[in-house]
Structures are given as structure tokens and as C-alpha cells.
C-alpha positions in Angstrom: 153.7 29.1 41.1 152.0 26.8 43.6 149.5 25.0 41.7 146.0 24.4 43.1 144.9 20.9 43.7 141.6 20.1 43.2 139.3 17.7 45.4 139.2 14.9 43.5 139.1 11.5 45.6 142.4 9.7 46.2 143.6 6.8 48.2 147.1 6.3 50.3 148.2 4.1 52.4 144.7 3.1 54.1 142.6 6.4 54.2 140.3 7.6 51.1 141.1 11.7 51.1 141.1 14.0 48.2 143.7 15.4 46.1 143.9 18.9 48.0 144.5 16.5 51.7 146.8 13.9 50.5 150.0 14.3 52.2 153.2 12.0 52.0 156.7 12.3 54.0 159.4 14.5 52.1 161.4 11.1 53.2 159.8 8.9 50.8 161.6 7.1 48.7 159.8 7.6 45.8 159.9 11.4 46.6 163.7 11.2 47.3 165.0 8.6 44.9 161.7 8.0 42.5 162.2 4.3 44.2 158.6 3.3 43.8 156.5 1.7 40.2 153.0 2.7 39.1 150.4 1.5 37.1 147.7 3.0 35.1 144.2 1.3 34.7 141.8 2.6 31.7 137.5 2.3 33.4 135.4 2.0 30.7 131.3 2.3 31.7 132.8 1.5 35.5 134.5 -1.5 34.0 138.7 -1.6 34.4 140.1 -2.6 31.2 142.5 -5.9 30.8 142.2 -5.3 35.0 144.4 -9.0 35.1 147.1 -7.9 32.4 147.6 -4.4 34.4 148.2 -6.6 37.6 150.6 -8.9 35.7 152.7 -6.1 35.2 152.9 -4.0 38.2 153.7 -7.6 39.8 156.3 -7.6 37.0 157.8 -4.3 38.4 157.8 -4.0 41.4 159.3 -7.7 41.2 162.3 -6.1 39.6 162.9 -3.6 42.6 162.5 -6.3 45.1 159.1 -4.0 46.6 156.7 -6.1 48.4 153.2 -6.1 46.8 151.1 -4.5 50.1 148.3 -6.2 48.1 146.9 -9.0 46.8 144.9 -8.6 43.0 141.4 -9.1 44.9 142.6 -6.0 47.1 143.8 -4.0 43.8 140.6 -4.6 42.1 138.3 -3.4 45.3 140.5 -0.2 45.4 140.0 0.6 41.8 136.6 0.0 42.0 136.1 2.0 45.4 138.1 5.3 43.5 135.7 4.6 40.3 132.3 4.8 42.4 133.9 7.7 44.7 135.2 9.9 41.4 131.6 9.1 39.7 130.0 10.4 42.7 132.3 13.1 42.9 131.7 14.4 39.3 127.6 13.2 39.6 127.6 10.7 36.9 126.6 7.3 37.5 129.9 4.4 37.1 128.6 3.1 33.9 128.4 7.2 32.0 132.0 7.8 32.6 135.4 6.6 31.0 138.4 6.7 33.6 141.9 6.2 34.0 142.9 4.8 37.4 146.8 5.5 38.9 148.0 3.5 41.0 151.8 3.8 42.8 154.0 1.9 45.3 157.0 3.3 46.2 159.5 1.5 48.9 158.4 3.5 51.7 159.9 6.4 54.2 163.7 6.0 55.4 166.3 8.2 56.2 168.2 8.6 52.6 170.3 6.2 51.6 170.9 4.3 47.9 170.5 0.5 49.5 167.2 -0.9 49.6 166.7 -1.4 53.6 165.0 -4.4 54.3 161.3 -4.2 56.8 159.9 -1.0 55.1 156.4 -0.1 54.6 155.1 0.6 51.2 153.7 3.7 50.6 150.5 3.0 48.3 148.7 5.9 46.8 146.2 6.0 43.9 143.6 8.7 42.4 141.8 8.4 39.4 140.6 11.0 36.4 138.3 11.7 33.4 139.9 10.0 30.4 140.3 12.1 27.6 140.2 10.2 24.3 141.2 11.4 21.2 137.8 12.6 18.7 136.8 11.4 15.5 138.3 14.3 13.9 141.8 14.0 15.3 141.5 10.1 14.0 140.8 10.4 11.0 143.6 12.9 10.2 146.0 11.1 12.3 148.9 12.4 14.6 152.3 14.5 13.8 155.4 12.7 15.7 159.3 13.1 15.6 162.0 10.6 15.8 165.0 11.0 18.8 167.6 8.9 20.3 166.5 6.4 23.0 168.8 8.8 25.5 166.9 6.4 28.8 168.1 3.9 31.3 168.4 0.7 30.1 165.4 -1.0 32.1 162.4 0.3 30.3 160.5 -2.8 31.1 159.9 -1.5 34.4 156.9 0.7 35.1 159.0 3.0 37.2 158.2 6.4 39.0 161.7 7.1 37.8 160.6 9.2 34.6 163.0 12.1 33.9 163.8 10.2 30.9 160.6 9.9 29.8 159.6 13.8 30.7 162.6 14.9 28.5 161.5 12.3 25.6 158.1 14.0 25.8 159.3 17.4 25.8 161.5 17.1 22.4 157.9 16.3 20.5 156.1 18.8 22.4 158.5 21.4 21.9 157.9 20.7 18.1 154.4 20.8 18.2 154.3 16.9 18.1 152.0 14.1 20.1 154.8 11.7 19.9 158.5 11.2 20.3 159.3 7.8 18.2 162.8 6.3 19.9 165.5 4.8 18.3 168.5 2.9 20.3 171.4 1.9 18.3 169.2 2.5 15.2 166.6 0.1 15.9 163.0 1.2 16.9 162.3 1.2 21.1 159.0 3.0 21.8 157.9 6.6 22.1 157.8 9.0 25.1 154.4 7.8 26.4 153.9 4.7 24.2 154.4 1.7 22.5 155.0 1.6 18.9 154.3 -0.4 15.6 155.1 -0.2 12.2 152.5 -1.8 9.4 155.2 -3.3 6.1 153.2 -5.0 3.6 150.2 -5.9 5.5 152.5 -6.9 8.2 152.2 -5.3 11.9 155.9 -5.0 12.9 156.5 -4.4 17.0 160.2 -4.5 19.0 160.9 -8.2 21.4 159.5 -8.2 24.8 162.8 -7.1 26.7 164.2 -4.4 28.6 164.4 -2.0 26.4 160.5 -1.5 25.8 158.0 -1.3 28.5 155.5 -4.5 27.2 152.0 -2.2 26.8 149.0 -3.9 28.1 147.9 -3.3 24.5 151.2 -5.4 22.9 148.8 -8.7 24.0 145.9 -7.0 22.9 147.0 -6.0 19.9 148.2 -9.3 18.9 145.0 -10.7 19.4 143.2 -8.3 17.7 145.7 -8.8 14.7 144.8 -12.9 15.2 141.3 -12.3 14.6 141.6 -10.0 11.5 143.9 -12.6 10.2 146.7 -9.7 10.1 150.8 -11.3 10.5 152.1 -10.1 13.4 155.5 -10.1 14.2 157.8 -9.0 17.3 161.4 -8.6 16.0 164.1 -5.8 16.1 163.0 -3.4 13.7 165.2 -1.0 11.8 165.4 3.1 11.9 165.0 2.6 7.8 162.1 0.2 8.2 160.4 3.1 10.4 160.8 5.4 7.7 159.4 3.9 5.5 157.1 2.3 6.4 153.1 2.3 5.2 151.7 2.7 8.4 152.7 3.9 12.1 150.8 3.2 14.8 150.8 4.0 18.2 149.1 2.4 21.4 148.7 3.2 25.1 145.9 3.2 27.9 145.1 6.8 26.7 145.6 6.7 23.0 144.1 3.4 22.5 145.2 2.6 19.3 146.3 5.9 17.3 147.7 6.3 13.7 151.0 8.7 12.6 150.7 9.9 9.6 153.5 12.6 9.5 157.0 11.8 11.3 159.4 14.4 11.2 157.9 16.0 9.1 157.4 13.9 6.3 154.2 11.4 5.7 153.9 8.4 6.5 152.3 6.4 3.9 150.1 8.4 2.1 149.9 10.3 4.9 146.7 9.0 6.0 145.6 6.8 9.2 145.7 3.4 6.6 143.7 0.0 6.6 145.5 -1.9 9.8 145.0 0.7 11.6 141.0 1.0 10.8 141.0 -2.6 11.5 142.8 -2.7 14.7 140.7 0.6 16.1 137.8 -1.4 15.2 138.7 -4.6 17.0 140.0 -1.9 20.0 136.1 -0.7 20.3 134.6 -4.0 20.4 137.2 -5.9 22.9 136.1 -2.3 25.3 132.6 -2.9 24.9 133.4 -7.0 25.7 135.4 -5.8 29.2 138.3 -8.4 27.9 
């Protein structure tokens, strides 16, 4: 089935269009070989969120595929905020009423197919933006079922790549089971989930795994340690066991989308007393004020 695209404004390489218009060359790499990185940018009241930190990153990646950034952050930023103003008008809110998440993608470029990266191509740029759909009270305050699977991906997770068959099957084992979340594990230790970063709360302590390239670094790995700064909570970034997951008193996970968001039942079984717990209250908290500050 052929889906219907709707008219939502988009941008790609120059031209503002809509969703239903946008049209890019079956020889692009990133259609061909998912050769390209993205990014993901969370508008709050017309405001990007951590704007600098998402920058960082997709420097960071496409860095690691050797894909010229077409531009520079000053460029970024008056794209996002150009889809923001177009999408608000597009929906008839003002900037400021609406909450967004802003995509943004760079593959290599069109070539005839071939694996090696050849030199001189143009970047293909394309981003659209959408409503972000945040999680209610209700849905917080009982928390979030996940379940637990090998970490079956490549072996360079630190790299925001198009590249996400992985990632789609990771997803698909939780939602199969009627789960949000698919917690990973490689070589027993804790990696991340499907769609986010993870943490584990032991004895007042908020546990995450090292910055490497087995976990994508969140934007919210940053934040969250500074949120955990100011509520004088230990945070601590170390290689953390399959049996330390299990049993630990609380799980959290974090993304643009999910902000900060408890697990209180993996595989399962509770986790804790099966109840979103005290760090996470805390770091939610400290998660609303830092949006409402724009840092």
C-alpha cells in the first residue's frame, strides 16, 4: 500500500516544498547504501532545545563518515527556525504554542553505486519537522513496560547514522511484545535501547554506560549529568552489568521524545517497586525547568 504523504513543510537541498513534493534521486546514497547521518532537534515554545549539543554531534557523525558539513551551525540554526515558523503557520498556531521535533539528514549525495566513498560529491540535505508527542501525566506516573535483548547492531553506535535496520529490528522485538522499550545488552553489559539511551538508579546512584562506540552519546547524557549535579545525585558513567540492570531500584530512559521516562516493569517483572521512583521525579523535574530555561 502506497502511503499518502501529507503537506507538511520540508527542506532539501535549497528549496522549501512539502512532504507530498519532495523528491530525491533513487541514486542517492543514503537511498542506496543508507550512506548519510541525521539529527533530531526537540522546539519547545519555537525555541530548539540544547540547539549547540545537537550540532556537536551531527558534526561528530558525519565526521566519522568523512561527509562534508554543507553547512555551517549559523546556517543549521536559520533552517530549523525557517521549518519551525513554516510548520506553525502550516498547522495555524503561533511558534511559541507549539512543541516540535525538527529532522534533519545529510547523506553523501547521488553517484552511480559503488561501496567507496567518491571524493567531490554533493550532499544531499533534507529536513521536515513534526508535532511532538510527549508522553501524559498518566502514562508517567505509572511508568513504561520494556524487555531486555542482545545488542545484535554494528559496532559503531556512536554514529547518528541513517543506517537503522538494526535499530528497526531492536524496536520491533519490544513492540511485538507490547513494550515501549527494547533494553540492550552486549556481552552482558548494558548498551542502550532501540530508540534510547539508558540508566540504571543503585542506591541513590544514577548508573549510565562510557561514552564510546557502543552507545550513541544522547544530547540528554550531558543534560542529565547536570541535572544530577544540581540535585546533588552521584553520577557515574562505567560499564554496567546485565545483573546490575536487573536489579536495579530504578530504570530510566531518555531521548529527544521521551525526555526523561521511568521503567517500571522489564521483562516482565518490576523494577523497584514497580513504580517511576525518587531520581527519576527529580530528574523529570530538573528536565521541565532546564526546557522552560532554553539551556
Amino acid at each position: 500500500m502506497k502511503a499518502n504523504l501529507p503537506d507538511l513543510p520540508c527542506y532539501l537541498d535549497g528549496e522549501f516544498t512539502t512532504l507530498d513534493q519532495a523528491k530525491v534521486s533513487v541514486l542517492d546514497r543514503g537511498f542506496i547504501f543508507g550512506d548519510g547521518i541525521y539529527e533530531v532537534v526537540p522546539v519547545y515554545g519555537g525555541r530548539p532545545f540544547r540547539f549547540q549539543e545537537h550540532m556537536g554531534r551531527l558534526e561528530r557523525s558525519l565526521g566519522e563518515l568523512r561527509i562534508p558539513n554543507p553547512l555551517d551551525r549559523a546556517g543549521w540554526r536559520a533552517l530549523v527556525d525557517r521549518l519551525v515558523a513554516a510548520y506553525a503557520k502550516h498547522v495555524g498556531q503561533a511558534p511559541e504554542a507549539t512543541h516540535q521535533l525538527v529532522y534533519l539528514q545529510v547523506t553523501r549525495g547521488v553517484a552511480m553505486r559503488d561501496h567507496v566513498m567518491l571524493p567531490g560529491l554533493t550532499p544531499t540535505v533534507f529536513g521536515m519537522v513534526n508535532r511532538m508527542a510527549l508522553y501524559s501525566a498518566e502514562e508517567r506516573a505509572k511508568g513504561v513496560m520494556c524487555v531486555t535483548a542482545d545488542d545484535f547492531r554494528w559496532k559503531m553506535a556512536h554514529i547518528k547514522s541513517t543506517s537503522l535496520a538494526g535499530a528497526v529490528l531492536a524496536r520491533q522485538v519490544s513492540a511485538d511484545a507490547g513494550a515501549v522499550e527494547t533494553v540492550m545488552f552486549r556481552d552482558g553489559f548494558l548498551s542502550e535501547a532501540a530508540a534510547s539511551n539508558v540508566w540504571v538508579v543503585r542506591d541513590g546512584v544514577v548508573l549510565g554506560p562510557p561514552k564510546d562506540n557502543l552507545v550513541l552519546e544522547g544530547i540528554r547524557y550531558g543534560l542529565l549529568e547536570e541535572l544530577c549535579r544540581a540535585q546533588g545525585i552521584p553520577f557515574e558513567l562505567r560499564r554496567v552489568s546485565r545483573a546490575e540492570v536487573l536489579a536495579a531500584d530504578e530504570i530510566l530512559l531518555s531521548s529527544a521524545t521521551k525526555e526523561v521516562l521511568a521503567c517500571t516493569v522489564l521483562d516482565g517483572k518490576p523494577v523497584g517497586n514497580g513504580r517511576p521512583g525518587p531520581i527519576y521525579d527529580k530528574l523529570f523535574a530538573g528536565y521541565q525547568q532546564a526546557k522552560l530555561q532554553g539551556t
